[in-house]
N, C-alpha and C positions, 0 to 999 in steps of 0.2 A: 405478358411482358413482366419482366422481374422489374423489382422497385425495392427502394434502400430501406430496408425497418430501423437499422442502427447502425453510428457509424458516420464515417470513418473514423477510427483510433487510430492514430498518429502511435504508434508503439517502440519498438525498437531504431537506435538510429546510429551509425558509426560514419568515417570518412566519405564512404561511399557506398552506403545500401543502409537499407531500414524494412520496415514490416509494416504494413498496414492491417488491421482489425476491420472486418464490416459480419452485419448480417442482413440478410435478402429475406426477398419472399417467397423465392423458389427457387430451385438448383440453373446456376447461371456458370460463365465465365467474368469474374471481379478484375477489370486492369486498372491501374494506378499508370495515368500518361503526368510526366509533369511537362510544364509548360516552361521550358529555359531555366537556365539559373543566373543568378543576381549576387552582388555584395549585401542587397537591403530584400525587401519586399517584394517577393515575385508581384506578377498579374495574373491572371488568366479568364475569359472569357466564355460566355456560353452559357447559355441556360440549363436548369436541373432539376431532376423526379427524385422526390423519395416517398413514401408514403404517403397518401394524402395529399398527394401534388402531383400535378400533371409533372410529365418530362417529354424531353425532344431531344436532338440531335446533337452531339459537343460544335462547337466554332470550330469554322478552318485554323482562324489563326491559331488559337491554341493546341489541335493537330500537329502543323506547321513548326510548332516552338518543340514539342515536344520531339518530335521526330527527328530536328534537327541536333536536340540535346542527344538523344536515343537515352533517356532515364527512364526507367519505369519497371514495371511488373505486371504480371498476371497469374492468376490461379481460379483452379474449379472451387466450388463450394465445397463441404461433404455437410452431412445429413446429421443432428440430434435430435433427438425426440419430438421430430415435426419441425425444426426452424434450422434455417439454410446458412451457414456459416462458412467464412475465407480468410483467410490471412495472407496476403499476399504480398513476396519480397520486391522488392524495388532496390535494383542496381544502377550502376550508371552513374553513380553522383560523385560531385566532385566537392572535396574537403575546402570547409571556409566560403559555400554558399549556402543561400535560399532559394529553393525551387522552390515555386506554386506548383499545385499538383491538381488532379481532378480523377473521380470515380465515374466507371462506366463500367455497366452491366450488360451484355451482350452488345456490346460495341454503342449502346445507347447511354447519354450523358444524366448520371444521377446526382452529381455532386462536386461543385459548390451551387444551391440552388440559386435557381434566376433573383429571388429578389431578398436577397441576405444581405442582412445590415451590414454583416461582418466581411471583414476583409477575405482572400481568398488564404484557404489553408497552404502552411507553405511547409517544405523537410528544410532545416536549416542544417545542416551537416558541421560536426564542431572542427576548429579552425589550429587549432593546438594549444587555443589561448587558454584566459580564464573559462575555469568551469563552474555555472553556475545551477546550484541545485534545490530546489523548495520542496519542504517537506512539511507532512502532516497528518492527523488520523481524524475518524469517527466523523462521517459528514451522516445526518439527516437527509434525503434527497429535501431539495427548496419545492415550497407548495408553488400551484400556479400564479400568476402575475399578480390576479386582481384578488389575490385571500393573504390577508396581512401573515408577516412570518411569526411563530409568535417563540422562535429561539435567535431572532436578530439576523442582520447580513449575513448570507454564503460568503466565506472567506474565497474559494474557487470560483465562485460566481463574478465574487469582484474582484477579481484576480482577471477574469477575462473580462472584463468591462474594462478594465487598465487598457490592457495588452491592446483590445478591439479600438479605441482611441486614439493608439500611439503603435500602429504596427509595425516601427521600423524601429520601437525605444527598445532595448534593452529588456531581456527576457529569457525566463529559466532556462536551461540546454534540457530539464529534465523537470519530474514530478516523482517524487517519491510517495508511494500512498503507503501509509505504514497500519492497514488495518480498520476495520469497518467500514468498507465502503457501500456494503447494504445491509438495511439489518432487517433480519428476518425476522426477530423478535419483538419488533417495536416498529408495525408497520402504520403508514399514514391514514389517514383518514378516506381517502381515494384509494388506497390500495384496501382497506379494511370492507369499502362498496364491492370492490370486482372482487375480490375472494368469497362475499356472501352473494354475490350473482352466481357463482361457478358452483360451490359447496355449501355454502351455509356454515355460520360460523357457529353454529353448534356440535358441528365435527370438530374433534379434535385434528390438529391443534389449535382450536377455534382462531382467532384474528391472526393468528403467526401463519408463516410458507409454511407449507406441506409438500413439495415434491418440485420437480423441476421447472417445470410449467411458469408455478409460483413466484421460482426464481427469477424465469427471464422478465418475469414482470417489474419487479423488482428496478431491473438492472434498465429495462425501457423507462422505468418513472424517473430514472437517476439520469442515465445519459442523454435523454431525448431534452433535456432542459437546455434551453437553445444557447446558451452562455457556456454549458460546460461544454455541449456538444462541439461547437467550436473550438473549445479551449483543448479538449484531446483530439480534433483532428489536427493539429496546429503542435501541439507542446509534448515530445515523446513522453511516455508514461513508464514506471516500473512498480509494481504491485505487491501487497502479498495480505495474507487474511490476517484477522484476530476474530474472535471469539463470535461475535454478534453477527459476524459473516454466515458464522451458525447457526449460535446459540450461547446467551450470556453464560460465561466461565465455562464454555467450552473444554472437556477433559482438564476439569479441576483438582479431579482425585479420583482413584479408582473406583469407590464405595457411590461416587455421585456419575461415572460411566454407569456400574452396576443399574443405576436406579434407573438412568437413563435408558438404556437398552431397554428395560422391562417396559418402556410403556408402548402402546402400538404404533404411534405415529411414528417414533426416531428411527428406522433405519430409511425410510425413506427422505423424510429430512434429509440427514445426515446424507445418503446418496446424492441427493438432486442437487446440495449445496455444494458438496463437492463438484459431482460434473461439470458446474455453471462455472464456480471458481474455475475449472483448468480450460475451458471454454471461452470467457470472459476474460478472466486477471492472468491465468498462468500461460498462457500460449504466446504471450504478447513478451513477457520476461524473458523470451528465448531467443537467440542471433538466428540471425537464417541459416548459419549452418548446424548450430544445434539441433533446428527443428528439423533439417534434412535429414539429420540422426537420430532422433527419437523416434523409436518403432511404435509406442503407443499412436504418434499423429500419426506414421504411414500407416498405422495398421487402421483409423478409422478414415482415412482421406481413400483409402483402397477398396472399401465395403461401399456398398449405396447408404447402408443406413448404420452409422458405427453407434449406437444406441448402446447397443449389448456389450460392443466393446468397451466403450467407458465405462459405463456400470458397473462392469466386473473390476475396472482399474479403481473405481472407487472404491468399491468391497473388498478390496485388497485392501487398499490405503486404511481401510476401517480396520480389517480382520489383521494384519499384518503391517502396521506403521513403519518399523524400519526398512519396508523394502521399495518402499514410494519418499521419492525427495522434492518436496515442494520449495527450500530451498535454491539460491541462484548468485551469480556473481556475475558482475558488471566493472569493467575497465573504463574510465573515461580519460583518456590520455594517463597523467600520474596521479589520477583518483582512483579509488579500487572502492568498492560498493560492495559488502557480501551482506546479501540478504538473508535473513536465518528467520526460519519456521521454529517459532515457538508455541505450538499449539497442539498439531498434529504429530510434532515427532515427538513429544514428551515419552517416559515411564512411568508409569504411576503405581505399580508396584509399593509401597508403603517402604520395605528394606529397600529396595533400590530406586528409590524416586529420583529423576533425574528431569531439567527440564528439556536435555537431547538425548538420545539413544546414542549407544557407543558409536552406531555410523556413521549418524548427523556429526558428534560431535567430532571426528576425526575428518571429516568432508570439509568445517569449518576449521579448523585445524591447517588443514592443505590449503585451501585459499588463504588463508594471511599467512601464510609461510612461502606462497611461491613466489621464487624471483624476488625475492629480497632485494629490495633497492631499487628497483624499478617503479615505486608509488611515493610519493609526498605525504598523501593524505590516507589515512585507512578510516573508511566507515562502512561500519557495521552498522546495519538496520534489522530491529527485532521489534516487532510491534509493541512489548512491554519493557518496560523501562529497565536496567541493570539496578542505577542508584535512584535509590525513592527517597522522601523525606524520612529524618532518620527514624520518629516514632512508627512508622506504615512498615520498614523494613525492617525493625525487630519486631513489633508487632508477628508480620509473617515469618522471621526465621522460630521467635516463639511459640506462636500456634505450630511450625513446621515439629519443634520439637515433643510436644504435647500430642502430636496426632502420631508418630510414630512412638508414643508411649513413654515417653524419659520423665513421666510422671503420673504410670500409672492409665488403665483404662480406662477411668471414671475420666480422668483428664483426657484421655483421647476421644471419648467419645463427645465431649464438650469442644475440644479443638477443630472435631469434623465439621461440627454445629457451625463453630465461627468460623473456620474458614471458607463455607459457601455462604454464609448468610453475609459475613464484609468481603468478599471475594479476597481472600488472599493467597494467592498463586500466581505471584511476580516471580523474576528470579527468585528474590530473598525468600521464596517460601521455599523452594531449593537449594538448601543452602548450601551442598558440596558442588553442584553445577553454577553459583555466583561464584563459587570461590576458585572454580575452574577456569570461568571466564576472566575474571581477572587474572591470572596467571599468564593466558593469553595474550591479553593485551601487552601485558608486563613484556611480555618474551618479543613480540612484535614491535612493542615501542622502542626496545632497548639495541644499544649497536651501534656503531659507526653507520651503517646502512639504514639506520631508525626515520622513518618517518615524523613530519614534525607535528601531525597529530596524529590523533586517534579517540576516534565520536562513534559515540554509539545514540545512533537518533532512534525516537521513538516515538510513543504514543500513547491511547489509551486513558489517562487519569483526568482527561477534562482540563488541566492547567499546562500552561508551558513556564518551563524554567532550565536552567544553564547550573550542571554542580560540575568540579572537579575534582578528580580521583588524586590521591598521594599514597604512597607504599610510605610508612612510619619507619619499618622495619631497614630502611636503607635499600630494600631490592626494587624500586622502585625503576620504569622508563624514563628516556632520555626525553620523550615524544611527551606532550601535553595531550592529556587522557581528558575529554569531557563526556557527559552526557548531556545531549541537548534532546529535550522531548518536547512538545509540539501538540496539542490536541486542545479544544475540537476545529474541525474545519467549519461544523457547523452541528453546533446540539446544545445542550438545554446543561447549564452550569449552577446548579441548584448551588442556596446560600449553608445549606449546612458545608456541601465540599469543597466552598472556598473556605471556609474555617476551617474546618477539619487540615486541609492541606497546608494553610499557614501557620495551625499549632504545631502541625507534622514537623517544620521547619523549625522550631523555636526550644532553646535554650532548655524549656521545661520539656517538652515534648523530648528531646535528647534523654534525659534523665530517667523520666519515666522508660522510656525503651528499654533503656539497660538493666532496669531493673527486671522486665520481662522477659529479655534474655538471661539473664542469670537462671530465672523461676525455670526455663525449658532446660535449664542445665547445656546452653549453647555455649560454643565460644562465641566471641566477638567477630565480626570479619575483620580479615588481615588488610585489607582496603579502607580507609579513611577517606571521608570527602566533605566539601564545604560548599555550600550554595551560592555561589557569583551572580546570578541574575534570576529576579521572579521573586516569587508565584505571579505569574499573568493569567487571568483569566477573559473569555472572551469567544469567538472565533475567529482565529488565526492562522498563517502559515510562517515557517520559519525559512530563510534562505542563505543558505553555506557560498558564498562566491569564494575561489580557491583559485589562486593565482600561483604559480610554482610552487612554493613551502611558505606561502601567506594564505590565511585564508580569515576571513572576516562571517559573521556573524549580524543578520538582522531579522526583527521578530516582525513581523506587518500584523493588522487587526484591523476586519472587516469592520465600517462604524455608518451608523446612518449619515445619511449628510442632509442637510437643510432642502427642502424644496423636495426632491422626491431621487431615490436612488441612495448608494451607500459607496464610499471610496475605503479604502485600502490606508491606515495610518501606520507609519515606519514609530514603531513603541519604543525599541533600542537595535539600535546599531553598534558594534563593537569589533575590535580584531581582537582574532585568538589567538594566535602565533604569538611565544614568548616573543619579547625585545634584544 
């Protein structure tokens, strides 16, 4: 009998259809019944299996509810590298409710389990209202219950400790993860056990993943955490990697790819992370008729075992970048969402360093230019920030200009030094692709048809904080241009990077930059920006609520609370929308 190993992911969700994510333990049929729809909090009933747990039969009533709604889906599994995998579309639904829903695996009921604290997972389908969206990067999975945390409350964690409280209160339409959601380099103490049970951590790449396997472990220590596991069956998801999804500074620069290839363990890494990624976080980013369309999922949904098929789509993605888009775009009524792969579509070429290939970047391009006037809101989501503190982002257009020689070899070869040893390979280390980006925006913001923002959220740097962009030059949008970044959801915010990030901010810190741009023989950027809110340090989520051409601004931060557990504190609340 098949039984749930992970799962259900609440993924995709529109007026009337959505996606659901699971993984099994053997090749089954996955259907998603829901049980009626509501104005508030479905119900549904019935006992549940998933690993480790017995299971039994679904409830009539719930049957009953379901049948008469006729919402739901089904799909076969297909096959990776030994673990059983479905994603299965769910239609039928109707715009401006909550179905309760429930998994069953050959007609037998795996999910919502019989004795779950938590309310029953429900598809909330958006209503045309406000759109409300929380975003965030870089979680740690949370250790188990009884072994103290020793980087503070999961922001996600108490995020669904809220939500599990108050199921009918007010609650994201979405999750944006903007990057590290596992890391493969900086694995836990329990994960560091079963990698030395399997191999020995004398093999390279001693305590990091090695290969796919690794990964799914990875991704079981993170989701199976019963607070989060709840909170993605329940709250749609939209994803995409950074760096440590990897491997810290991930395609930093050609010279440290070169170094990288050379050793024996990276292409399998490299492989297995990827597979997992498009397994895991990228399948789930896709509508269902996207996925009808993508021939890579027919082509491994059609094989008993698509192993070989993705592996070569990953050794593509490795051997040939511009021909794989991991990239995506998302409509929320008049939100528009483009997700942008900053990682894997780079050039790194030294003469043409870019941080998109001309395809990416004309793919993003098309997305905020279609339909013009059709959206309120434009955000762009890149896991690394556009605007940094001002000294961090000359710093890296400096080094950028140093490593491409505008001062000589002996400097270039020193700028390689410091650009992987302080990581700098944000935009700014790019500096004719920020100055493109900006442009972008510029041309989007601008118009009678102009949207009244344009945010580009992010992650990455450990601190959250709010700057806004201004064009000096007079070419300037109509649209209020921010950057709101957002990180960590849950990791370790050492005392030297909250200084460092607040000299970054500061008056002297300005100064000094500019003189380090000058020394790279850079120009200045044509974009000007000022810091409106922050450095917050912490683990946090940020959340955009966007009501027609209003949208508001609040920072939450995970905090212990007295007695035992940690609540969720609202740091600032603010609207963005000019007056």
């Amino acid at each position: 009998m098949a039984v749930l190993r992970l799962g259900p992911v609440l993924r995709y969700v529109d007026g009337s259809s959505a996606t659901v994510w699971v993984e099994t333990s053997r090749p089954c049929t996955v259907e998603v019944r829901c049980a009626g729809t509501s104005d508030g909090a479905g119900t549904t009933e019935g006992a549940g299996g998933t690993e480790g747990a017995g299971s039994t039969e679904g409830a009539g009533s719930a049957e009953g509810a379901a049948d008469e709604a006729g919402a739901g889906g089904e799909a076969r599994t297909f096959q990776i590298a030994g673990h059983h995998y479905a994603m299965v579309p769910v239609t039928g639904l109707t715009p401006g409710t909550a179905s309760a829903y429930e998994v069953l695996l050959d007609g037998t009921h795996v999910w919502p389990l019989p004795d779950s604290p938590f309310p029953p997972p429900e598809i909330r389908t958006p209503d045309g209202g406000a759109v409300r969206i929380a975003f965030g990067s870089c979680r740690w999975a949370a250790p188990p219950k009884d072994e103290k945390d020793p980087v503070g409350p999961d922001a996600l964690d108490t995020l669904a400790a809220r939500l599990a409280a108050a199921p009918a209160a007010e609650r994201p339409d979405v999750l944006l993860l903007l990057g590290d959601q596992v890391y493969a380099d900086e694995t836990s103490e329990n994960t560091r056990r079963w990698i030395a049970a399997r191999r020995g951590l004398d093999e390279l790449p001693g305590n990091q993943v090695a290969d796919y396997e690794e990964y799914t472990h990875l991704y079981r220590e993170s989701w199976l955490d019963p607070e989060i596991r709840w909170l993605l069956s329940t709250v749609p998801s939209c994803m995409i990697f950074d760096d440590h999804d990897i491997i810290d500074d991930w395609n930093t620069s050609a010279s440290w790819l070169a170094d990288i290839r050379a050793t024996p363990w990276w292409r399998e890494r490299l492989l297995g992370g990827l597979m997992s990624y498009w397994v895991h976080q990228h399948l789930g980013n896709l509508s269902p008729a996207e996925l009808a369309a993508d021939p890579l999922y027919a082509a491994v949904r059609e094989t008993p075992d698509g192993t070989d098929v993705l592996r070569a789509y990953a050794a593509q993605s490795d051997a040939d970048p511009a021909s794989v888009r991991w990239s995506y775009r998302r409509d929320f009524g008049r939100v528009r969402v483009v997700m942008v792969d900053s990682r894997a579509a780079r050039v790194l070429d030294e003469d043409k360093r870019s941080m998109l290939d001309p395809g990416e970047a004309e793919w993003l391009r098309e997305q905020v230019r279609d339909d013009p006037g059709s959206y309120d809101h434009l955000l762009i989501g890149t896991s690394l920030p556009w605007l940094l503190p001002h000294l961090v982002h000359d710093a890296e257009t400096w080094d950028a200009g140093l490593c491409r020689g505008e001062r000589g070899p002996r400097w270039a070869r020193f700028g390689e030094k410091l650009r992987r040893g302080a990581d700098l390979e944000h935009w700014a280390a790019f500096p004719e692709s920020f100055e493109a980006l900006g442009r972008l925006i510029a041309e989007a913001g601008s118009g009678p048809q102009a949207p009244a923002t344009v945010c580009v959220l992010s992650g990455d740097v450990h601190h959250a904080y709010v700057a806004e962009a201004a064009w000096p030059d007079g070419t300037g949008p109509d649209a209020r241009v921010l950057q709101l970044t957002c990180s960590p959801v849950h990791n370790s915010i050492p005392l030297s990077m909250r200084i460092g990030f607040r000299f970054g901010w500061s008056g002297t810190g300005r100064a000094i930059g500019r003189r380090l741009v000058r020394h790279g023989r850079l120009a200045h950027p044509s974009v000007e920006w000022r810091r409106t809110g922050g450095p917050w340090f912490g683990n946090q989520l940020m959340t955009l609520t966007l009501r027609g051409r209003e949208a508001v601004l609040r920072l939450d931060q995970a905090r212990a609370a007295r007695g035992a557990g940690a609540r969720l504190t609202t740091v600032r609340e603010s609207v963005l929308t000019p007056e």
